[in-house]
C-alpha positions as CSV (number, residue, x, y, z in Angstrom):
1,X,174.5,64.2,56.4
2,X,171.9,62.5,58.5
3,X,168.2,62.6,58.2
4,X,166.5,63.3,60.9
5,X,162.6,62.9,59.3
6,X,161.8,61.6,56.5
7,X,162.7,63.1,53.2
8,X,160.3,63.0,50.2
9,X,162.0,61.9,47.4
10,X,159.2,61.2,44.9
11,X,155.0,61.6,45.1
12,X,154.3,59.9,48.2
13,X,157.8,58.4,48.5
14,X,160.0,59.2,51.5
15,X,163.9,57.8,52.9
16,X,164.8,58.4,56.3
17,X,168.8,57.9,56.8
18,X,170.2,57.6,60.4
19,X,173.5,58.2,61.4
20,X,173.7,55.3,63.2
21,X,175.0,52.7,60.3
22,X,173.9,55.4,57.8
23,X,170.9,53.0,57.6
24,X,168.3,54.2,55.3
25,X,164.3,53.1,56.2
26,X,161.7,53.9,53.4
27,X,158.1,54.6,53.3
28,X,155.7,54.2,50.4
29,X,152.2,55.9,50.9
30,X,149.4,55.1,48.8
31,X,145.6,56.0,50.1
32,X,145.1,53.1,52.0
33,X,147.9,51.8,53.6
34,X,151.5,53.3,53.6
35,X,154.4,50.4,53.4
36,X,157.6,51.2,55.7
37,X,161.2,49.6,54.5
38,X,162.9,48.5,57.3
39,X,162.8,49.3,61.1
40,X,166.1,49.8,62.3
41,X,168.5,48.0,65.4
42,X,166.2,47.8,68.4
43,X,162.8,48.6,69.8
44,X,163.5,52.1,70.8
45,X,164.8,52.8,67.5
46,X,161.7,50.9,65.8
47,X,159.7,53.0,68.0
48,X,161.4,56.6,67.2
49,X,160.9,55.1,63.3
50,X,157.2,55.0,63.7
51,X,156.7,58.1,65.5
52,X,158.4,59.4,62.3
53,X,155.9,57.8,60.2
54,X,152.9,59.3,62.0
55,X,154.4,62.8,61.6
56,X,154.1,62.2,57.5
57,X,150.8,60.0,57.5
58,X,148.0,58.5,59.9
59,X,147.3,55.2,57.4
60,X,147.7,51.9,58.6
61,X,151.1,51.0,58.1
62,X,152.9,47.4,56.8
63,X,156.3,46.3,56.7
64,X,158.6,44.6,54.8
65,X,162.2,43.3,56.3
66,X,164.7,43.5,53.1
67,X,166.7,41.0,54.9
68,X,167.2,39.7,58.6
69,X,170.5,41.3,59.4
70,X,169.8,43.1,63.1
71,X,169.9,46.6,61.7
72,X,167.4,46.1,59.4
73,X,164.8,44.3,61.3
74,X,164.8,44.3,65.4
75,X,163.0,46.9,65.0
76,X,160.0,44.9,64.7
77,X,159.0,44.9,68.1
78,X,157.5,48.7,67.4
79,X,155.4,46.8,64.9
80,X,154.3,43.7,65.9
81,X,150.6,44.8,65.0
82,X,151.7,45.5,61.4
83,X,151.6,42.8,58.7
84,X,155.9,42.0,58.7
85,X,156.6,41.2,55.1
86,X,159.9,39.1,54.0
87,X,161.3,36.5,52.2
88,X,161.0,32.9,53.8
89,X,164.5,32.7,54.1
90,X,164.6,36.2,56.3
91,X,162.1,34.4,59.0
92,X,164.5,31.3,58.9
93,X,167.7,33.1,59.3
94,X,166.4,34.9,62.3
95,X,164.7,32.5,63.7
96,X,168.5,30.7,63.4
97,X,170.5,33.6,64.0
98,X,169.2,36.4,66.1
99,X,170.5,35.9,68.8
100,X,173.9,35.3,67.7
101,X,173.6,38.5,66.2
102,X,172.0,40.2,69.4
103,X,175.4,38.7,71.3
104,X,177.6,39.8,68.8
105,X,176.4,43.5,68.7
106,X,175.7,43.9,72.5
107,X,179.3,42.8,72.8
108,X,180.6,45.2,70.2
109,X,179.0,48.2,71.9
110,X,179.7,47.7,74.9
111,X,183.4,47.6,74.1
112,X,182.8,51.0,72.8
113,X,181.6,52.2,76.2
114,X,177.8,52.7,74.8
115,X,175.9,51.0,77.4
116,X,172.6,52.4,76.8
117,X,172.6,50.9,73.4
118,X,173.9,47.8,74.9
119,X,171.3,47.5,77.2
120,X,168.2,48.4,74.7
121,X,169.2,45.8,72.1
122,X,169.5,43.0,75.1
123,X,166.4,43.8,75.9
124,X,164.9,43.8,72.7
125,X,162.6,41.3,71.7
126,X,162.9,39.7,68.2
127,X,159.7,39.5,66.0
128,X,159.8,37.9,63.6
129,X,158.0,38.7,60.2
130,X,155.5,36.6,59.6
131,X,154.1,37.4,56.1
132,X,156.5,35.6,54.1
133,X,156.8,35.4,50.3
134,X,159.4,33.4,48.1
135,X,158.8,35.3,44.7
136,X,157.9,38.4,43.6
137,X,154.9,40.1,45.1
138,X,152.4,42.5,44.4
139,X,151.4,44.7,47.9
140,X,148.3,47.1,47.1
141,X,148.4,49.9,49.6
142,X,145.5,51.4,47.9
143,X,145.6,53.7,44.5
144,X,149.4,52.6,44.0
145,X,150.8,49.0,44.5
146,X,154.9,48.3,45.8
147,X,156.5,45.2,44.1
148,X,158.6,43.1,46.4
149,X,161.1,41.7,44.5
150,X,163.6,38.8,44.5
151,X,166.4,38.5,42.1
152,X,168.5,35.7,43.4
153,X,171.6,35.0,45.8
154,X,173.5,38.5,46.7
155,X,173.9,40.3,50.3
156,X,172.5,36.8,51.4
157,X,170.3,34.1,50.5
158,X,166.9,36.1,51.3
159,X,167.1,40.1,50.0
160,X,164.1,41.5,49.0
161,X,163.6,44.7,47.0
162,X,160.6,47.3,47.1
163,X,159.7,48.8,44.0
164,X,157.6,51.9,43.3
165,X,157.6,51.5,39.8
166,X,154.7,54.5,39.3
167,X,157.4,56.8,40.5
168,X,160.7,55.3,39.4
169,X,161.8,54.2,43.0
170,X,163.8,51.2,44.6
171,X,164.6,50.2,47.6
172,X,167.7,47.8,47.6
173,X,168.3,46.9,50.9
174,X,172.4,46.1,50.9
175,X,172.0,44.7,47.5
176,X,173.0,48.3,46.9
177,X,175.8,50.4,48.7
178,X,176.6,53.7,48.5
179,X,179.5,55.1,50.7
180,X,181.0,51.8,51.5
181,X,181.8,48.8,49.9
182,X,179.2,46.0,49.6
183,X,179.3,43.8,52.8
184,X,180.4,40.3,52.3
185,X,180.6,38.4,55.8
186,X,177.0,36.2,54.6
187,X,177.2,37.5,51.1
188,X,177.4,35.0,48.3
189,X,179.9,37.0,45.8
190,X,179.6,34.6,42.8
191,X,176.7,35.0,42.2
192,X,176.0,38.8,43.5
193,X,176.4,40.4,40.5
194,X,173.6,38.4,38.5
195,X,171.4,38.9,40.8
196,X,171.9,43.0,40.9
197,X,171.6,42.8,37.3
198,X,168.6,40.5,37.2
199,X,167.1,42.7,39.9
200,X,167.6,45.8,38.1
201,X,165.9,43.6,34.7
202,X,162.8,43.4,36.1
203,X,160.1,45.3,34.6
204,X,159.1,47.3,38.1
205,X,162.6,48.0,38.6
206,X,163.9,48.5,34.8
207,X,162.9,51.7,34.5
208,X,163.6,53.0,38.0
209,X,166.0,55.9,38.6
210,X,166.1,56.4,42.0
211,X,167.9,53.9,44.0
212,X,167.7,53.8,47.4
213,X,170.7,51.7,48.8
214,X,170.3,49.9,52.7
215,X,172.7,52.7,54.0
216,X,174.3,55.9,52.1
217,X,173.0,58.4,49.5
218,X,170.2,57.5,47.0
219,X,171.9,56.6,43.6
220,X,171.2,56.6,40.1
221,X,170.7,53.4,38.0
222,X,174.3,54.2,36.4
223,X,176.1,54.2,39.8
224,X,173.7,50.3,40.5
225,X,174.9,49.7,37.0
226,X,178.7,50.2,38.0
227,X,178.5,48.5,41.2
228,X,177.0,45.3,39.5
229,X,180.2,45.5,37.2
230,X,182.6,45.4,40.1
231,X,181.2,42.6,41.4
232,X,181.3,40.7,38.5
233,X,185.1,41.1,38.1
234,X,185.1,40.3,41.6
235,X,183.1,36.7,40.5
236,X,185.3,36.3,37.2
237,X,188.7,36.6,39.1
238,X,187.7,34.3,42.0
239,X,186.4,32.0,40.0
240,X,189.6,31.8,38.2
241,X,191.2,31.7,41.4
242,X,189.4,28.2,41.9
243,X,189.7,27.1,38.7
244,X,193.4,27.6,38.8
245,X,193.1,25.2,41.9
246,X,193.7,28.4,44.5
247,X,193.0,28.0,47.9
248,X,194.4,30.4,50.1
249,X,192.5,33.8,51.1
250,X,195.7,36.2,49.7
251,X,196.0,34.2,46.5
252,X,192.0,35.4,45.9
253,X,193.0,38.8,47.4
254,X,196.1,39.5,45.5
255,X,194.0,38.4,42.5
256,X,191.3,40.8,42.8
257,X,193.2,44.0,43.9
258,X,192.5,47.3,41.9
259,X,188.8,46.3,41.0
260,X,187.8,49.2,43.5
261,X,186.8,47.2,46.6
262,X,189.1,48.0,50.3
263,X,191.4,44.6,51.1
264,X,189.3,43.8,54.1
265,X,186.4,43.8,51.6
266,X,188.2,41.3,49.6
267,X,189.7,39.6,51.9
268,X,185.8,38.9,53.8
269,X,184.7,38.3,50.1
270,X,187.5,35.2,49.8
271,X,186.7,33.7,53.2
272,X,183.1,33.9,52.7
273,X,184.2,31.8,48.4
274,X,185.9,29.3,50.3
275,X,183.3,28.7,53.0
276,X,180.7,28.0,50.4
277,X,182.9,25.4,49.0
278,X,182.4,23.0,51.1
């Protein structure tokens, strides 16, 4: 069920989970500064987001973007006085993207009759984040520090994670799903699994029990445990695929079935193999 404020979920730790998407935004307070995870689809939405925040704390707030898919970030226009955290490749893929994406979604809902929507993510403006990091990074927010961490090639090229490592908490942005399967349209599914695991290696994260994926329930570090073994079997049977010399979407699909992912998952998952092969 939807979240409607936030929700504490460890000492100064909160997740706030629309319905919309079942997007989950986190917040980190420490005495300084408290760190917000993700601002949601458009500026109205970043702007309910923050409203939200200054009902659980008056600090100065930052931001980090886990990755620039629209539902994650064009929010940013509610922040643009904020220091915008992500990884370089976030800011690039935006900066290359955005728009497309805008298109896409403004399309999308106005072929399911919600105008209003339409209209506030058309007129959204896209901010981009503008304190960009390529390795892990230490944010102090005063009497606690976050971790931003990245662990490789996964959801896409760019995914950063936020550990809270003196409470046990990450934020995976869709390196993690819970409820649905792991998206694969701009995913890079050879290499996914390594990087959950690698992720989940790190000392700010190793320890962590409280995962909290980019949209569904917070998990456990068993159920991040068992995802990262689906997608290797996912890997290991496409790449046999191509070393077999397979070339076709349904030969990588009928290869894969019963690993516990939906056929359009694999199906998007062999598309997205083959694209990266050439």
């Amino acid at each position: 069920m939807a979240e409607v404020t936030f929700r504490q979920i460890a000492t100064g730790v909160y997740v706030r989970r629309h319905e919309e998407l079942n997007l989950n935004c986190g917040l980190v307070v420490g005495e300084q500064r408290a760190l917000l995870v993700d601002t949601r689809s458009f500026h109205e939405h970043g702007m309910e987001l923050l409203a939200a925040v200054r009902e659980v704390t008056d600090r100065e707030v930052v931001v980090v973007n886990t990755h620039a898919h629209y539902d994650h970030c064009f929010g940013n226009s509610a922040f643009r006085d904020s220091q915008i955290y992500a990884h370089v490749g976030a800011a690039e893929e935006l900066r290359r993207s955005g728009e497309d994406q805008r298109e896409q979604v403004v399309a999308h809902l106005r072929r399911t009759q919600r105008d209003d929507m339409a209209n506030a993510m058309a007129a959204t403006e896209i901010v981009l984040p503008f304190y960009l990091v390529e390795g892990d990074t230490t944010v102090d927010l005063g009497g606690r520090s976050v971790e931003l961490l990245y662990a490789g090639r996964g959801h896409t090229d760019h995914d950063l994670a936020v550990a809270a490592p003196d409470v046990g908490v990450v934020f995976a942005g869709d390196l993690v799903e819970e409820g649905a399967d792991p998206a694969m349209e701009d995913s890079f599914p050879l290499e996914w699994a390594q990087t959950l695991r690698g992720l989940a290696a790190k000392a700010p994260a190793a320890d962590a029990d409280l995962w909290v994926p980019g949209h569904g329930d917070v998990v456990d570090r068993a159920f991040v445990d068992e995802q990262a073994d689906v997608l290797a079997e996912l890997a290991a049977r496409c790449s046999e695929v191509v070393s077999d010399g397979g070339v076709g979407v349904e030969a990588f699909v009928s290869a894969c079935r019963g690993i516990g992912l939906e056929t359009h998952t694999l199906r998007e998952a062999a598309v997205r193999v083959l694209e990266l092969r050439h």
